[in-house]
C-alpha positions as CSV (number, residue, x, y, z in Angstrom):
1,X,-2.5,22.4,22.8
2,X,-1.3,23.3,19.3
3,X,0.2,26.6,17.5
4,X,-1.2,28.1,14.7
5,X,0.7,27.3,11.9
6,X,4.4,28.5,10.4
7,X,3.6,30.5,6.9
8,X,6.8,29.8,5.9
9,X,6.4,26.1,5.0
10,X,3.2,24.2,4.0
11,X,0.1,24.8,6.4
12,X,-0.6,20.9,5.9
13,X,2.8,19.6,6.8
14,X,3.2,21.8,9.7
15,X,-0.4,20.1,11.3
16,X,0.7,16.7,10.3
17,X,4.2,17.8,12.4
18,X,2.5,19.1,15.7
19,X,-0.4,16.0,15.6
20,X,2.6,13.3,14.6
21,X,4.9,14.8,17.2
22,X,2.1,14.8,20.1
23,X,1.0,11.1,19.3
24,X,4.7,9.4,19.3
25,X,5.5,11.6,22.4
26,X,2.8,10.1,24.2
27,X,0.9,13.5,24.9
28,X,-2.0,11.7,22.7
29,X,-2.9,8.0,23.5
30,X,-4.4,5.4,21.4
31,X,-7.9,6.1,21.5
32,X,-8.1,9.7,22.4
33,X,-10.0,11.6,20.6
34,X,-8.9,15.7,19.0
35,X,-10.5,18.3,19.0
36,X,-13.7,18.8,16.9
37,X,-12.6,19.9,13.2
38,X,-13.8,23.4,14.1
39,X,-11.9,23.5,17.3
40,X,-8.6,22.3,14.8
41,X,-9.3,25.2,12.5
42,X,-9.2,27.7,15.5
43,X,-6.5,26.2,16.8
44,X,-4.1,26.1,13.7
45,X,-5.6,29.4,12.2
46,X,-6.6,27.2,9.1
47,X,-9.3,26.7,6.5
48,X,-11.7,23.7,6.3
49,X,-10.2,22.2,3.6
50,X,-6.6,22.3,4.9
51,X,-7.8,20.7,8.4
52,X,-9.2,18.0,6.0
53,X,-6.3,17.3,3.9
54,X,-3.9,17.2,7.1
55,X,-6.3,14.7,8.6
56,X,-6.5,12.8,5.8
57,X,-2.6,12.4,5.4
58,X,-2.5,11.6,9.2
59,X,-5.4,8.9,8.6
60,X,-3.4,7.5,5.8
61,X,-0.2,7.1,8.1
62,X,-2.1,5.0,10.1
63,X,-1.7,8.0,13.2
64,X,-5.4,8.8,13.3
65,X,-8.9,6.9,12.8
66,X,-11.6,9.2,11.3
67,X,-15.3,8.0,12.5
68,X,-18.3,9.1,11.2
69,X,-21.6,9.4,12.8
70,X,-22.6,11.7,15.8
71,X,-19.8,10.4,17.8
72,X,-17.2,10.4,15.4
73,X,-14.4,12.3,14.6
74,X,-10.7,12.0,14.3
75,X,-9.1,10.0,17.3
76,X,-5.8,8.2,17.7
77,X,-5.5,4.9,16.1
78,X,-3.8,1.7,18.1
79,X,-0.9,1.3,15.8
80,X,1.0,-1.8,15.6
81,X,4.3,-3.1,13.0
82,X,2.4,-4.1,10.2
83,X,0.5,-0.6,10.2
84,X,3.7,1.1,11.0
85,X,5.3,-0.2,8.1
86,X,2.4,0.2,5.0
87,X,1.9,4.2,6.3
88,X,5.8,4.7,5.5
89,X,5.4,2.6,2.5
90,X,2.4,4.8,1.7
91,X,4.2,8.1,2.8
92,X,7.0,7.8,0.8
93,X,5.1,6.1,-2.1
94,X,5.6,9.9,-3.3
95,X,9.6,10.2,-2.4
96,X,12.1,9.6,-4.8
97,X,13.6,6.2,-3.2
98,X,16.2,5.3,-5.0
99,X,19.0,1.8,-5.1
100,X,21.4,3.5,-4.0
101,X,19.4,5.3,-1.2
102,X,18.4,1.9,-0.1
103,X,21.4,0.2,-0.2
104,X,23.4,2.7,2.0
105,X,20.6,2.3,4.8
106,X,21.3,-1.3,4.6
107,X,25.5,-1.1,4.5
108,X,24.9,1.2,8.0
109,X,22.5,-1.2,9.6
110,X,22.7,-5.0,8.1
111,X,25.9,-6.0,8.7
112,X,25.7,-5.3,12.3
113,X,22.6,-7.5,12.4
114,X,24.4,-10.1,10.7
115,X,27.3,-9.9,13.2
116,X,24.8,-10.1,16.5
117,X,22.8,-13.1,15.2
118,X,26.4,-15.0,14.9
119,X,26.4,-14.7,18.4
120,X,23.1,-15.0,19.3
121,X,22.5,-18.1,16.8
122,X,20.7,-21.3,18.2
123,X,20.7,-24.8,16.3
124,X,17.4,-24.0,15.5
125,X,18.2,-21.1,13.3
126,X,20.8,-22.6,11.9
127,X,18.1,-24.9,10.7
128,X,15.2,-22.7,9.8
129,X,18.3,-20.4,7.9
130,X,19.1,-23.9,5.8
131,X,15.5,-24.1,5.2
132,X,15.1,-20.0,4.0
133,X,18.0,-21.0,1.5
134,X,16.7,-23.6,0.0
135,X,17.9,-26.4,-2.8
136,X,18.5,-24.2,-6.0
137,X,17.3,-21.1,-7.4
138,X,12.9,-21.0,-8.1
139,X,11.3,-18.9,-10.5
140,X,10.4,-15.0,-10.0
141,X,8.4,-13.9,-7.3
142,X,8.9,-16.8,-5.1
143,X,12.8,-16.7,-5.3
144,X,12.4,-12.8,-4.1
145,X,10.1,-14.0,-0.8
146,X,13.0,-16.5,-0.3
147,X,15.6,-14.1,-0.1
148,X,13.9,-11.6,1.7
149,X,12.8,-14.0,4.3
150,X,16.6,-14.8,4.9
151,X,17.5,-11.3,5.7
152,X,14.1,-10.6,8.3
153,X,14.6,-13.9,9.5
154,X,18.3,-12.5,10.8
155,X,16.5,-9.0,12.2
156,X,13.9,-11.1,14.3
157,X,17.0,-13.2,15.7
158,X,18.6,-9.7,17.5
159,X,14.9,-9.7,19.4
160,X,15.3,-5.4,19.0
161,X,11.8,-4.5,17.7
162,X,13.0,-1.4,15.8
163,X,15.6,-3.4,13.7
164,X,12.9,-5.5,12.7
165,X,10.8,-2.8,11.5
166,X,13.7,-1.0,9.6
167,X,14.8,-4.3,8.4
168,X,10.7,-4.9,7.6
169,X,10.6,-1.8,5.9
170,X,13.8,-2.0,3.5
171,X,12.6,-5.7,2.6
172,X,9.1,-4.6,1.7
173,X,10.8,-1.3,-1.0
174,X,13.1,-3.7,-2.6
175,X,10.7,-6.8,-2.7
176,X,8.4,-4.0,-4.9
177,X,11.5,-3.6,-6.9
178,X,12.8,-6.6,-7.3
179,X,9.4,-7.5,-9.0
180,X,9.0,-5.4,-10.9
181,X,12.9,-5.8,-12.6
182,X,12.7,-9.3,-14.3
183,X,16.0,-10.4,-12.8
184,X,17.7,-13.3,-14.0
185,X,18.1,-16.4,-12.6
186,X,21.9,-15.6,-12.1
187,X,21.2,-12.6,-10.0
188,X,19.0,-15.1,-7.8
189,X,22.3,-17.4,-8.2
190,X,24.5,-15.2,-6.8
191,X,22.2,-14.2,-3.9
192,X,21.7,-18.1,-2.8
193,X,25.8,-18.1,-2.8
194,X,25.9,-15.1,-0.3
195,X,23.2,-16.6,1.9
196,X,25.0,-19.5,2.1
197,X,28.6,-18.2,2.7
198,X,26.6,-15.4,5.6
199,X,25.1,-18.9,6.8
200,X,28.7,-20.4,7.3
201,X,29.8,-17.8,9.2
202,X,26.8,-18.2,11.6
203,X,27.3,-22.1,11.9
204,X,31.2,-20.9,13.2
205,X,29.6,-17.8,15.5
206,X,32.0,-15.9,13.8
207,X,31.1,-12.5,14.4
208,X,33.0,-10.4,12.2
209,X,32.9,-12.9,9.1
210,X,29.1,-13.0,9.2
211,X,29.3,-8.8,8.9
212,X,32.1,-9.1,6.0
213,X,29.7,-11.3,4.2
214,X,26.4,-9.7,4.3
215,X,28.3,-6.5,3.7
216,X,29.5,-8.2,0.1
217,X,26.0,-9.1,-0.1
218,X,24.5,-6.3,0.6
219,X,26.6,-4.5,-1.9
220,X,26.6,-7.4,-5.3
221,X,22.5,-7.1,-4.8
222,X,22.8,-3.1,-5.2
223,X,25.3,-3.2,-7.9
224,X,23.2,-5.8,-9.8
225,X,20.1,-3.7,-9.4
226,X,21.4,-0.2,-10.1
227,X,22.8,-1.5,-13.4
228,X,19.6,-3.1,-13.9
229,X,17.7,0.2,-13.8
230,X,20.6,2.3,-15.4
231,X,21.0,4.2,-12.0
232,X,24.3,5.2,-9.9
233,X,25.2,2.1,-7.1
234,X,26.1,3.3,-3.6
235,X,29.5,3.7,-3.1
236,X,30.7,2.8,1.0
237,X,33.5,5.2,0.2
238,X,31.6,8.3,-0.1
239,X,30.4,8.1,3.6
């Protein structure tokens, strides 16, 4: 089922990259179980201890289940969003991620999700939205969960599973940040303001105004940050 390894990049990564690949294309199910470890080393052409450490990186993606016992061994785990997103948190936990990284991910993908909840916006939203936003700026930690529940609140109205998990994802690296930075209350100020004007442009359905907005958003929270950190801000003019 698998080829022995390439010797021209890391014997680990290449297994994680033939197990990965076979999982997310369906060729291994949820539950399956691989081969027995010794069957893995024959396989790949591999020692013990590189079977184990590719295992154990697939285990900690949240790809495979290792069981111990008699019956146990390494077998496909169910995974849903909320593993999905701590294995990449946990995968790239050893990445350098930066600000600016982030904040072009979220200048290619945001707006647009800002533009289809305008049309897709019930009265409802518009309410729960009002409610996100708040009266006034909090204190620390809870001001972050405020604002970070605006912009996941605005991925779960587009109903498309995989722009919730990106928009998941990119919420739960900055959160960590944004802890971590001590911002002050004007930061949190100026956030609010954006909500409110991205907000505006939903109560109107206009489209194109909500993109503009959480595009200036979007942008003002990664120029704040980077500056915070002493780090280069992305730039939407170098792509």
């Amino acid at each position: 089922m698998f080829k022995a390894v390439n010797k021209s990049e890391k014997v680990s990564d290449n297994i994680i990259s033939q197990i990965r690949d076979s999982i997310l294309s369906g060729l291994l199910k949820p539950g399956d179980r691989l081969a027995s470890e010794k069957e893995l080393m024959t396989q790949f052409q591999v020692s013990k201890a590189t079977m184990r450490e590719a295992l154990r990186v697939l285990e900690v993606m949240g790809l495979v289940e290792i069981r111990k016992g008699t019956a146990g061994g390494a077998f496909v785990a169910e995974v849903d969003m909320k593993t999905t997103i701590n294995s990449i948190i946990n995968f790239i936990h050893f990445k350098p991620i930066s600000v600016r990284d982030i904040t072009m991910l979220r200048y290619l993908i945001e707006p647009g999700v800002a533009r289809m909840a305008a049309l897709k916006r019930s009265e409802r939203d518009i309410s729960n939205l009002r409610g996100i936003i708040g009266k006034g700026v909090v204190e620390g930690e809870a001001e972050v969960i405020r604002e970070i529940g605006f912009h996941r609140y605005l991925a779960r109205m587009t109903g498309n599973t995989i722009l919730i998990l990106l928009i998941d994802f990119v919420d739960n690296l900055l959160s960590t940040i944004k802890t971590t930075l001590d911002l002050d209350p004007g930061f949190y100020h100026n956030v609010r303001a954006s909500h409110e004007a991205i907000l505006e442009c939903l109560i109107r359905k206009d489209s194109a105004g909500a993109g503009r907005a959480m595009t200036d958003d979007l942008l003002q929270v990664g120029r704040d940050m980077a500056a915070k950190m002493g780090t280069e801000p992305f730039d939407p003019s170098e792509i």
